[in-house]
N, C-alpha and C positions, 0 to 999 in steps of 0.2 A: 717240268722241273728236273733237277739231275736225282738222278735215280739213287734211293739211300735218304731222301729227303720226306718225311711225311709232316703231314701237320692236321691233328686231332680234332673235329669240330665241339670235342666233347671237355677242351680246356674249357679257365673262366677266360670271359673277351678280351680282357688285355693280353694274359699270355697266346690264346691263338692270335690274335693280333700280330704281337711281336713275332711270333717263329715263321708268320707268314712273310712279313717285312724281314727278316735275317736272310729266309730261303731265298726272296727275291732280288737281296742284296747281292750275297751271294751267287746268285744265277746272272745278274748283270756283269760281276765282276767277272766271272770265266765267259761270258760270252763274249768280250771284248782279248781276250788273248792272250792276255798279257804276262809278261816276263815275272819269273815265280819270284819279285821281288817282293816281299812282305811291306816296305813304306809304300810302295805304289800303289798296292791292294786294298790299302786300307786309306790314302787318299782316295781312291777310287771308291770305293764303300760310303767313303762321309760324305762325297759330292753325291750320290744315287740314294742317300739313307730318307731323305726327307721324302722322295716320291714313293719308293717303297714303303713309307709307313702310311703313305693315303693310298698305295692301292691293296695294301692289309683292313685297311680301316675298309675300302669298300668293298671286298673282297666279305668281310663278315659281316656287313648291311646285305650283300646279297644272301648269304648263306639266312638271316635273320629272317627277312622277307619271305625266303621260300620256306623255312621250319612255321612260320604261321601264317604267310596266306597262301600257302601251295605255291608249288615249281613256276605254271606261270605268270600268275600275278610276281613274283619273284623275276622272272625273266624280261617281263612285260618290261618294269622298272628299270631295270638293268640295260637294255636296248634304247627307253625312252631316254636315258642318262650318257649313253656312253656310243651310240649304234647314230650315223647319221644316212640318210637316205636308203631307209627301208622300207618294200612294201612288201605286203602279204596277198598274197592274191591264190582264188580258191580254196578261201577255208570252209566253203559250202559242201566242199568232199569230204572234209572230216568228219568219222560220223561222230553222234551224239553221246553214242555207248558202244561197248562191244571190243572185242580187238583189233587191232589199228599196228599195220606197219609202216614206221615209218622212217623211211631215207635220204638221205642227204646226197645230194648231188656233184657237189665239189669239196674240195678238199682244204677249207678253207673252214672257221667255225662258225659263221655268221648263218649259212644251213643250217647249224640245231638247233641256234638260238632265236633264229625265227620259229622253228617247226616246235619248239618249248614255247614258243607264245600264244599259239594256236590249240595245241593241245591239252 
């Protein structure tokens, strides 16, 4: 997100909702480029306002998930819904307990989001 932008998990869920769907709004509209004309920005905003508020909405189902069934079950969810053609292979090396580094390989984020399923 553009930097100056935070968004509180400690609102009530409709306000972080919204500020998450505003920032996202907003991060669509400057990613596209466009000339600092204020009617275009703000067509542009009402055509992108409806996807931004379903991925604030899922956006605080995952955050929801992971505050009560822990990061992975959280993750797990989140992959099972959104992640297509993933597999996990070698979770026989994670250990059980104890400390665990663990690295991501590419530069991409579907790496952490597997390795948050497994651990």
């Amino acid at each position: 997100m553009t930097k100056g932008r935070v968004v509180h998990a400690y609102l009530p869920r409709k306000e972080y909702i919204e500020r998450i769907s505003y920032a996202a709004t907003q991060e669509a509209v400057e990613v596209l480029r466009l000339p600092e004309w204020p009617i275009l920005n703000c067509i542009v905003a009402n055509l992108v306002k409806n996807g931004t508020r379903q991925f604030g909405a899922i956006a605080d189902e995952y955050d929801q998930r992971i505050e009560q069934e822990g990061l992975a079950s959280g993750t797990q969810w989140f992959t099972r819904n959104f992640v297509t053609n993933l597999s996990i292979e070698g979770t026989e090396n994670v250990p059980k307990e104890g400390p665990l580094l663990a690295v991501a390989n590419h530069a991409g984020g579907i790496d952490v989001l597997a390795a948050m399923c497994v651990i």
